[in-house]
N, C-alpha and C positions, 0 to 999 in steps of 0.2 A: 363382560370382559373387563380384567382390571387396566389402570393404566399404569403403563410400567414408567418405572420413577426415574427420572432425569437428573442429572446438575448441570445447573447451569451459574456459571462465571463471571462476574463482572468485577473490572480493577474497585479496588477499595477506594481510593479517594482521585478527583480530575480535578487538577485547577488551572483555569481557562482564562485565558483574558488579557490586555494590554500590560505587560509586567509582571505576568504570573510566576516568572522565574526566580520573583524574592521568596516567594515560597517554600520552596525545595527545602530549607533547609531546615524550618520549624516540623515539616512533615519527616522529613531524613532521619532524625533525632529521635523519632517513636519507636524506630526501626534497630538504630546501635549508634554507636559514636566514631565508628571507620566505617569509610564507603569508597568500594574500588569503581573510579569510573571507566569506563568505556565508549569510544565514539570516533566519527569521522574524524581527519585531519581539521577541515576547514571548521567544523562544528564545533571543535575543544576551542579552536583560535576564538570564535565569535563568542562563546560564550564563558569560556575561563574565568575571567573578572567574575563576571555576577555570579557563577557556582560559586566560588569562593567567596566570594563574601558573604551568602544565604549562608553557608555549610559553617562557617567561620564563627557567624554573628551567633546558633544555633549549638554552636559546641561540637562538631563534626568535623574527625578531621578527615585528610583524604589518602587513603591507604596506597592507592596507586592510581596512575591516569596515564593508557593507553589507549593507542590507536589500533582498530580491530583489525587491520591487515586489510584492508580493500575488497574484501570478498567474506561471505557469512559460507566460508568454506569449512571441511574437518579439519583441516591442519590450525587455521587458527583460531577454530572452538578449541581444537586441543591446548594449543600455547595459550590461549586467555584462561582456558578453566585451569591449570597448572598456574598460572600469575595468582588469579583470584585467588585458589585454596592458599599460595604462599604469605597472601599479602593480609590473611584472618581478618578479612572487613566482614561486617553486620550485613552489607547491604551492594547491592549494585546497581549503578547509572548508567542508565546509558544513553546517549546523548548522539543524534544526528537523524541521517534520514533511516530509509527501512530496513536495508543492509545492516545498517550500523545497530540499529534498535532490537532486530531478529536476533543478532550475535551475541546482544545484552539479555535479550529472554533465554536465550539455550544455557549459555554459562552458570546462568545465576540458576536457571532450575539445574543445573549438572550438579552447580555447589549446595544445591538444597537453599539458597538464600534467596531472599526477597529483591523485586526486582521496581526500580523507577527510571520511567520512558522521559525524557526531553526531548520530543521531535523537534528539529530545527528548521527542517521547511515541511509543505503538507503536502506529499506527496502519494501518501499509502496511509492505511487505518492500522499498520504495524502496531502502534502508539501501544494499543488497549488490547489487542488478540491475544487469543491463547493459540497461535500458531508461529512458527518462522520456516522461511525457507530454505532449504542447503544448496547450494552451487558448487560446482568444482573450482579450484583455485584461479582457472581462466573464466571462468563464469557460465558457465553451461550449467541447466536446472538438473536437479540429482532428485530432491525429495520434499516433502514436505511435510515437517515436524509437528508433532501436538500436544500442548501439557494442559495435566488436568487445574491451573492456574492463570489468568491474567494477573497483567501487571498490577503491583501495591498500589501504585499510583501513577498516573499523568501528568505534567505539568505542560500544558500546550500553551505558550507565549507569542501573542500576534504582534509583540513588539521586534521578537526575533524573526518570526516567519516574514513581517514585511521586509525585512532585510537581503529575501534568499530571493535567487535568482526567480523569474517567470518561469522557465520552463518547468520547473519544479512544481507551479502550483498546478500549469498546465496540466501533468502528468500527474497530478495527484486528482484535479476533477475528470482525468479520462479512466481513471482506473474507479474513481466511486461512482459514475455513471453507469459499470459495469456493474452495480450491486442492484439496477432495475433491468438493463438489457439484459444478462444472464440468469436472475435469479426467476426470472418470468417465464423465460425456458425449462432452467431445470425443477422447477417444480413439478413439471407435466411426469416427471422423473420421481416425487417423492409422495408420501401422504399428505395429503394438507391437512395440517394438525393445528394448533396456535403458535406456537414455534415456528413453522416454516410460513404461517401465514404471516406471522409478526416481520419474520425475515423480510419478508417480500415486500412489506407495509414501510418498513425501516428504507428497505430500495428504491421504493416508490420518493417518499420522503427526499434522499440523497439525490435524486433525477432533477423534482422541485425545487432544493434550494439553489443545487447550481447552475437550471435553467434559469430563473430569478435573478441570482445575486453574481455567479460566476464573471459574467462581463464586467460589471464594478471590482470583481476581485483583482481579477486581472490588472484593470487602471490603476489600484491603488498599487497595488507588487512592483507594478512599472514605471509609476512616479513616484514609488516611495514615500508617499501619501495615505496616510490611513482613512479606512473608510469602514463603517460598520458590517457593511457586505462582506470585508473578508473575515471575520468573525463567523457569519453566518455560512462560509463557501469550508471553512476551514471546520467548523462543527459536522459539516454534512461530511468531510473527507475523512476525518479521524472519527468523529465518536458516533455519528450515525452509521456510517456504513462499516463503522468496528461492532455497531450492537449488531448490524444485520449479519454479520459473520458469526456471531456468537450466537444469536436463536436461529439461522442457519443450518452451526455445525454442520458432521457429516452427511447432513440429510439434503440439503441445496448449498450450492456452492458454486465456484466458477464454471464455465464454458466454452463454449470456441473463443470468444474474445480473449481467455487466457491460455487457452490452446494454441492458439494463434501466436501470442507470446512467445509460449515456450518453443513453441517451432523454429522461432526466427531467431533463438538463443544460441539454432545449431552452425550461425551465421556469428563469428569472431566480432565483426563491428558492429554488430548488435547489441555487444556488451555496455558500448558507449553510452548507447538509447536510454534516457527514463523509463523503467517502467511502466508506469502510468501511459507514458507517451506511445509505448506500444498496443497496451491494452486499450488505449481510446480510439485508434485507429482499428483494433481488434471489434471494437463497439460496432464501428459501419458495417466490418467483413462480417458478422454475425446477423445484421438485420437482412444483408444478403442472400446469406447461407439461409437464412431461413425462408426467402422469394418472398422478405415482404415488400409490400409497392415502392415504387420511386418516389414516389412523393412523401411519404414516411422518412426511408434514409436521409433526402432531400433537408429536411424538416432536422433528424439527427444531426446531417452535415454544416448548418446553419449553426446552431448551437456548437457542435465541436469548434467553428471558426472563431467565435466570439470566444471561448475559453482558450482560443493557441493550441487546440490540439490537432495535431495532424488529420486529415482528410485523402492524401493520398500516399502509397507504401513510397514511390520515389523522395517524399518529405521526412522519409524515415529513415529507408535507404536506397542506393541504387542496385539493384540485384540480377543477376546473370538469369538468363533463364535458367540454367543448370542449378544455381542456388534457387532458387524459385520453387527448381523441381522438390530441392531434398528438404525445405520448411514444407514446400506440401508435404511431402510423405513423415516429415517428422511431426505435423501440428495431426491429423489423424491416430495419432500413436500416446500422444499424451492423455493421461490420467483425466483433465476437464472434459474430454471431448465422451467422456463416459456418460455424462449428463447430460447431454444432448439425446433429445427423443425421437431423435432417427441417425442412422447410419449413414456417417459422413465420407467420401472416398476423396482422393488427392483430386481427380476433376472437377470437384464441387465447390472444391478451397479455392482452385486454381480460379474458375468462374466466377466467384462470388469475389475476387480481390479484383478482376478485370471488371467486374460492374462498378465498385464501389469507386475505382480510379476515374472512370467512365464517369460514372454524374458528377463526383468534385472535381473534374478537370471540366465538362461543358460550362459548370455555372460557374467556373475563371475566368473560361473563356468570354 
């Protein structure tokens, strides 16, 4: 039997590290001499100065610098890839958290141009993927995009990331903790190849550093103190659990823990939520769904508490039962729950969110 031939993707160049952000612009410069940026509000504010003066110092100038519209929605893929094509840069930035980074990857593969990530806090492995995700302009999940490219490059700055808020890193270790509790499932779903084993290896990996380091990450985000752990919590968010997505691909991938997500998206003030901060708590509801023991969750829920990630859905939100009803029947229906190796029904969800509230509400108590 031959084996059939693959590609696989990795960004061209990562530069990581306390002030990685003087970078950008000696890298920028290989690329063309116009670069339209792209990014959150509060992202362009934090870091303006220092793009400009990397981009500056390098010979770069900056074609255009917008705000993505608040949502990695079509209408303002549409308005941004119509800005970029007008504005003929070489290159495009994008610069914030996931939303904002997703919207930088479509455009720039819309424009056929090369694309560089500035995550500004660690929330998601956005950074380095060759995926993003589309949402409707109120933020309800629609799809999930995929080019046959990762980003040119990365520039992940732990000088800026200590700057962002906690919930954010929260949210970004409960969504890469997701790359060992889900990927460990759906594998029972794929062939185990070196690719999906690598994945799984990669997830394993991203569990360890931020059972390890996650708690010092935390203190130092919170005191604004730096400490070498958030380096190591911040490696396992973006580049580890961005490789386990790439040797992944479509063969293991998410699960109810983002099934679970997308459920609760069909819930308005959901939108508010982190990410990350749903899928961590998605983390507990999946070691339930699956009946495995109390003392295991127990063991999860210990570690979610030390990272600031949620442990029960009331910390996330407070839900009617009728809302309750329609995230169960919409987390059953999403795309992740396909990988899952048994057939999930809305009683199962419902169960599995009433145990997991169950043990992190006794050990409160």
């Amino acid at each position: 039997m031959r084996t059939i031939i693959e590609r696989v993707d990795f960004p061209c160049k990562v530069f990581r590290g306390f002030g990685a952000l003087g970078s950008l612009g000696d890298y920028c410069k290989t690329l063309g001499t116009k670069a339209f940026i792209v990014g959150g509000k509060t992202a362009l504010t934090k870091t303006e100065q220092k793009l400009h003066v990397s981009l500056e110092k390098a010979g770069v100038s900056i074609a255009a610098s917008r705000w993505y519209g608040g949502e990695c929605s079509r209408r303002n893929i549409n308005e941004l890839v119509a800005a970029t094509k007008q504005s003929q840069a070489d290159c495009v930035i994008a610069v914030g958290g996931g939303k904002a980074l997703d919207i930088g990857k479509i455009i720039a593969w819309e424009c056929q141009l090369p694309v560089i990530t500035v995550p500004t806090i660690a929330a998601t492995c956005a950074a380095i993927t060759t995926v993003s995700v589309v949402y409707t302009d109120e933020g309800e999940f629609v799809e999930i995009v995929s080019f046959d490219e990762c980003p040119a490059a990365t520039v992940i700055d732990t000088e800026v990331i200590l700057d962002s808020p906690v919930r954010w890193l929260a949210a970004g270790m409960g969504d890469t903790m997701a790359k060992w509790y889900e990927y460990r499932v759906s594998i029972e779903c794929a062939e185990k190849t070196s690719m999906t084993l690598a994945a799984l290896a990669n997830g394993r990996l991203c569990y360890d550093l931020i059972e390890r380091f996650g708690g010092e990450a935390r203190q130092a985000v919170e005191s604004k103190i730096f400490h070498e752990a958030l380096d190591s919590t911040v490696d396992a968010i973006i580049l580890y659990a961005g490789l386990a997505s790439i040797f992944g691909g479509e063969k293991i991938r998410s699960a109810a823990a983002h099934g679970l997500h997308n459920g609760l998206t069909k819930i308005p003030r959901a939108h508010e939520v982190g990410h990350g901060l749903l899928v961590g708590y998605g983390n507990l509801f999946l070691l339930a769904l699956e009946d495995r023991p109390d003392a295991e969750i127990i063991e999860a829920i210990h570690i979610a508490e030390r990272c600031a990630v949620p442990t029960t859905l009331s910390q996330l939100l407070d839900l009617t039962a009728e809302e309750l009803t329609v995230v169960a029947a919409a987390t059953i229906l999403t795309p992740d729950m396909k990988n899952m190796p048994f057939t999930v029904t809305t009683d199962m969800v419902l169960q599995a969110i009433r145990r997991v509230d169950s043990l992190a509400g006794s050990l409160k108590a």
